[in-house]
N, C-alpha and C positions, 0 to 999 in steps of 0.2 A: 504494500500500500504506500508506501516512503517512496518507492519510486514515482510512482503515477504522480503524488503530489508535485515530485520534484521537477518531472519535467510541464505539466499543467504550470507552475510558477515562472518556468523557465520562457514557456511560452506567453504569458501574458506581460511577461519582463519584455518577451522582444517585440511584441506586438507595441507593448506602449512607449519604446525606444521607435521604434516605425514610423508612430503616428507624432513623435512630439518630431522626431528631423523632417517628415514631409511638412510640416505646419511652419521650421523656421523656414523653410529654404522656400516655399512659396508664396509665404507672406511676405508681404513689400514690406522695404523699407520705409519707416515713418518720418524719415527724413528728407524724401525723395518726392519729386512730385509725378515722372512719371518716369513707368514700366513698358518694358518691351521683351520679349524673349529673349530669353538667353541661347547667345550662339557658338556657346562652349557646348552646352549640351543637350540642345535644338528638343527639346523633349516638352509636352505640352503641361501646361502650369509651373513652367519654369518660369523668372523672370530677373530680370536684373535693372539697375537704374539708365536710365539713359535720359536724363536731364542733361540740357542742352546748355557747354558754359558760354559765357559774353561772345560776341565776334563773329565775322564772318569767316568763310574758309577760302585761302586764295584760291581761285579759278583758272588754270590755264589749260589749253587745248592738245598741245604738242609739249612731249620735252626738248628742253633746251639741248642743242649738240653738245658744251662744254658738261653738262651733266649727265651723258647717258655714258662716257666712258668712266665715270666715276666710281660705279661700282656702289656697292651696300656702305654706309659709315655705319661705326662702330654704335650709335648712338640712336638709331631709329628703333622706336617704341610702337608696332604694330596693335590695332586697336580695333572697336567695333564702333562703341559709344564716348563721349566726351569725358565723363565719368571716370574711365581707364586713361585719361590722361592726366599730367599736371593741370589745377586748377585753372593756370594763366594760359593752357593750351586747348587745341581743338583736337579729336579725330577728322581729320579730314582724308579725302581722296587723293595719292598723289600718282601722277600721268607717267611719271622718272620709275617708280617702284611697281603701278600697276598693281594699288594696295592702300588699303587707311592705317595712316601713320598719326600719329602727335604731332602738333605743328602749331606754331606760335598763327595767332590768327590777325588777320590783314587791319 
């Protein structure tokens, strides 16, 4: 009879561990004003912040030729949402990378 109990407790222990990490990870944050899926791990009631910080994102059509031989720098921080970047920067679209980066905004 010891065992039955042990594993019945065992299972209501993982059931209520279950239910409390689905409850943080799909409740928004209250800090945040808006949500969008998350594209780490595209799975339905997932979400992540994706407020939008100050600035626009520069716009250009073509890369520059002195920057397509330049190759990756050490420093680019690939992103989805503004969120994922420094406060003072944007996710933006860049045409050189073919990719949204962090990028001080115009």
């Amino acid at each position: 009879m010891v065992k039955q109990t042990d594993r019945q407790n065992r299972v209501v222990c993982l059931m209520v561990v279950m239910v409390a990490a689905a409850l943080s990870v799909a409740s928004p944050s209250r800090s945040c004003n808006t949500h969008c899926p998350d594209p780490y791990l595209n799975l339905p009631g997932h979400y992540v912040c994706c407020d939008q910080h100050p600035g626009k994102c520069f716009r250009r059509d073509k890369c520059p030729p002195h920057e397509l031989n330049k190759g990756l720098r050490q420093t680019i921080k690939y992103c989805h949402y503004d969120p994922e970047c420094a406060l003072h920067e944007k996710c933006c679209y860049d045409v050189c990378i073919e990719a949204k980066v962090c990028k001080l905004p115009e």
